[in-house]
C-alpha positions in Angstrom: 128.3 110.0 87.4 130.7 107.4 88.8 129.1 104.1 90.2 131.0 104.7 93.5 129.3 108.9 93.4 126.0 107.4 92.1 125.7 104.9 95.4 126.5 108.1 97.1 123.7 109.7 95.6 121.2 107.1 96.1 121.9 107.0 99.8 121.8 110.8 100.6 118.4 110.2 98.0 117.0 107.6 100.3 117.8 109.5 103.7 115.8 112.4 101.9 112.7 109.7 101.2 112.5 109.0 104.6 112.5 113.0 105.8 109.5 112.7 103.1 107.9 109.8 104.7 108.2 111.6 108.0 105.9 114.3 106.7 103.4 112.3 104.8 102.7 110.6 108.2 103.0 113.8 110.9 100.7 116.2 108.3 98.7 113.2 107.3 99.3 113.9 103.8 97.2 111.2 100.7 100.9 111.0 98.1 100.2 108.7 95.1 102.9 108.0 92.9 101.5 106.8 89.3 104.0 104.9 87.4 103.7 104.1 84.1 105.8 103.2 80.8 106.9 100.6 78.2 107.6 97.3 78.8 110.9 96.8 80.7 111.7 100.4 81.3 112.5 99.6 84.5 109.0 100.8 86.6 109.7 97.8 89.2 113.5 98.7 89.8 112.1 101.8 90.4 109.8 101.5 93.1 112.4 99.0 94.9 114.7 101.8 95.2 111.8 104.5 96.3 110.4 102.2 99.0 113.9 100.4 100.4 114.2 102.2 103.1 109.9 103.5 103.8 108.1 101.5 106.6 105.9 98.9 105.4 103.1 100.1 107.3 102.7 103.3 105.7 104.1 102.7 102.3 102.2 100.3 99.6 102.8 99.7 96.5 99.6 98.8 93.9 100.4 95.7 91.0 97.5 95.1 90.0 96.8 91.8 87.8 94.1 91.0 85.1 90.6 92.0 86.2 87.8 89.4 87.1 84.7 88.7 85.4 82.9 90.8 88.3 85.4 93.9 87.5 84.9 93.8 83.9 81.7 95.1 85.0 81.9 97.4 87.6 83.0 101.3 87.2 86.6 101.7 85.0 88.1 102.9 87.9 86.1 101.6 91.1 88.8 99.1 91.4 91.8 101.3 91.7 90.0 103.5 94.3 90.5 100.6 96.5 94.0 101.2 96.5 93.9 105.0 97.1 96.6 106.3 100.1 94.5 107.0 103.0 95.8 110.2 105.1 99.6 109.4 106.4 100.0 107.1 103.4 102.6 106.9 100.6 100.7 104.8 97.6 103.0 104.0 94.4 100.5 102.5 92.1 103.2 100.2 89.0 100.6 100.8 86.1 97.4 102.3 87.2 93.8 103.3 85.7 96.2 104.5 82.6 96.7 100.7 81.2 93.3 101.8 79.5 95.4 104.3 77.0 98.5 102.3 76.8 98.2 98.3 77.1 94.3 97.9 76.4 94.4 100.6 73.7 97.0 99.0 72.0 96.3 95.1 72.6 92.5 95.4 72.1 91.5 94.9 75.8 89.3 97.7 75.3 86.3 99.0 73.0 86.7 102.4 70.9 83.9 103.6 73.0 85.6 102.7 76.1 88.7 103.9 74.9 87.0 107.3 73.9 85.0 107.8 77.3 88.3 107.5 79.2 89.0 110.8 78.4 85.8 112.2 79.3 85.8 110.4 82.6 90.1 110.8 84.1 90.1 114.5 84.4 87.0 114.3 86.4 88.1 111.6 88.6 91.6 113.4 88.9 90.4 116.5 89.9 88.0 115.3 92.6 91.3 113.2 94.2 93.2 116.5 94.0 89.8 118.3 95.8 89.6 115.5 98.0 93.5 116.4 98.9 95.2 113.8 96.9 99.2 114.8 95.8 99.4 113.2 92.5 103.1 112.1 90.4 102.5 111.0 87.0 105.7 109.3 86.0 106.1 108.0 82.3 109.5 105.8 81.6 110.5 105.9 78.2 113.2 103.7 76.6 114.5 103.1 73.0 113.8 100.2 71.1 117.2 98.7 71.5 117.3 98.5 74.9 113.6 97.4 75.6 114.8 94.5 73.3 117.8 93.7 75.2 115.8 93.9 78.4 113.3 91.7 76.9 116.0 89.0 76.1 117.4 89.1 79.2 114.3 88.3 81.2 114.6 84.9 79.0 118.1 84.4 80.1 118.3 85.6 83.7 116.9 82.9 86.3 116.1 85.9 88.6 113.7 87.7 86.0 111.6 84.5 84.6 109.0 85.9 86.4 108.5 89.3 84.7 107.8 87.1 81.1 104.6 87.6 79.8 103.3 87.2 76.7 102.5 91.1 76.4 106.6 91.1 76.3 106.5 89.7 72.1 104.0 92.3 71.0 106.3 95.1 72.6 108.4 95.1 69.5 106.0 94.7 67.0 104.0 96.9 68.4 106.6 99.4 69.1 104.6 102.4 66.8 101.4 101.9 68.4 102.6 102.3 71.4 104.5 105.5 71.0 101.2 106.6 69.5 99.5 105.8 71.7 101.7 107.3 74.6 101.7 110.4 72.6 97.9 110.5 72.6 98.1 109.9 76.3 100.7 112.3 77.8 98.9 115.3 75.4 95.6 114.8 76.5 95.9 114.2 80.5 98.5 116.5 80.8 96.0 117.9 83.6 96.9 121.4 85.4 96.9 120.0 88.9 98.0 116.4 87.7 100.2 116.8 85.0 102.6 113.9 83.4 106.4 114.1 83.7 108.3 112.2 81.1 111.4 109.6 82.3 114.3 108.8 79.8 115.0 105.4 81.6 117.7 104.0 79.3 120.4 103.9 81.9 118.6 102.3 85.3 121.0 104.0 88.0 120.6 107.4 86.6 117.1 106.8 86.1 116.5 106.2 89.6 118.4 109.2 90.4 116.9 111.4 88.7 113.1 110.2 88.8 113.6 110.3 93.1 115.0 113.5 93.1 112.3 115.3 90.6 109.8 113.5 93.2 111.8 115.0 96.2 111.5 118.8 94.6 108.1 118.1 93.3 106.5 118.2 97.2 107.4 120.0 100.6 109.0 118.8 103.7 110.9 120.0 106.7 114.9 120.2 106.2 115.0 118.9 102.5 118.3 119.1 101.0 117.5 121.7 98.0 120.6 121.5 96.5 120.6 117.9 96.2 116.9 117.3 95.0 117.5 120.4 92.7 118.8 118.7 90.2 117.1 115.7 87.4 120.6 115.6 85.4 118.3 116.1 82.0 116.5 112.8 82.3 112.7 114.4 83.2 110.4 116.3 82.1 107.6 117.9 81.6 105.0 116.6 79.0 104.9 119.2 77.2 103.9 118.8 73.0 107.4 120.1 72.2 109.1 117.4 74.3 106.8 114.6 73.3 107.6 116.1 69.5 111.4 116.0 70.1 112.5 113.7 73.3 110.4 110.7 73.7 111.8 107.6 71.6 109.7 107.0 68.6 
């Protein structure tokens, strides 16, 4: 696509968001939007565009930091249920109860045993949100090493992006193996029925957004939607399935 077609895009995208919006909030509907994926594959770009033109009031998106003392002891996931959408709300959680199977897996942040009982525990959980009438989007951004290394220098050299450098950001690349392991081990095992993962390639930000938005637009219903527009995810999702974790996802 064109830059001048692709703004295009974006706009008639943005104009369907807000037909979406207008439903979550008339049917009262709980939407959570999970994002997750490697470091630098562009999650926060991608909720900027997905909320730029939401109310405030009714759209929130969930960051959370490090967990306190107190947290490290409660429930794994008591403090993301804090967070959930209320009915009427549009939630966008930017890493969520998954940094357990990525980021702690991979870093150490967790124990075996906690890692392990993950499992046993998220399909539980997910399945009493969906009873409860939760709509859940699992999103996983994938890049290739290149360019997660070329984002990763940039946030050194870019004055606008100092803020996004952590020191998570060095063990990216030397741990680029574990992670895709990891990842794999993730999208294959909580690739639930009723909440099932759908896999980003987010090499090329623009089109990324395109195509993540639109897959979001078709995924749920909403008077007037524009089917031909949101019918389309130009080859850039899909879903997890072990064929296209075997064959699509950047090792």
């Amino acid at each position: 696509m064109m830059i001048k077609g692709k703004k295009k895009k974006l706009h008639e995208l943005f104009i369907e968001l807000v037909k979406l919006q207008k439903k979550v909030i008339t049917s009262e509907i709980k939407l959570l939007i999970i994002l997750e994926g490697r470091d630098a594959a562009g999650k926060d770009g991608t909720v900027k565009r997905i909320i730029k033109h939401l109310s405030p009031r009714e759209t929130i998106v969930v960051a959370l930091g490090k967990p306190t003392d107190l947290q490290e002891r409660e429930w794994y996931f008591q403090r993301y249920t804090a967070h959930l959408p209320v009915s009427g709300e549009f939630v966008l959680f930017n890493r969520s109860w998954y940094n357990r199977l990525g980021v702690e897996k991979v870093m150490g942040f967790c124990t075996n045993k906690e890692y392990k009982s993950f499992f046993n525990e998220v399909e539980l959980f997910e399945n009493g949100l969906i009873d409860a009438g939760f709509i859940i989007l699992k999103y996983y951004l994938d890049i290739s090493q290149d360019e997660q290394q070329k984002r990763l220098d940039s946030r050194k050299t870019d004055p606008l992006k100092q803020w996004k450098i952590s020191p998570i950001d060095e063990a990216a690349q030397k741990h680029w193996k574990d992670y895709s392991d990891a990842r794999d081990e993730m999208l294959l095992k909580t690739n639930f029925k009723h909440s099932p993962w759908f896999v980003v390639n987010a090499d090329k930000k623009k089109d990324t957004h395109i195509a993540l938005i639109s897959h979001l637009l078709n995924r749920v219903a909403y008077k007037n939607k524009d089917e031909k527009l949101v019918s389309h995810n130009y080859g850039l999702v899909d879903a997890a399935t072990p064929d296209i974790i075997s064959t699509k996802l950047f090792k």
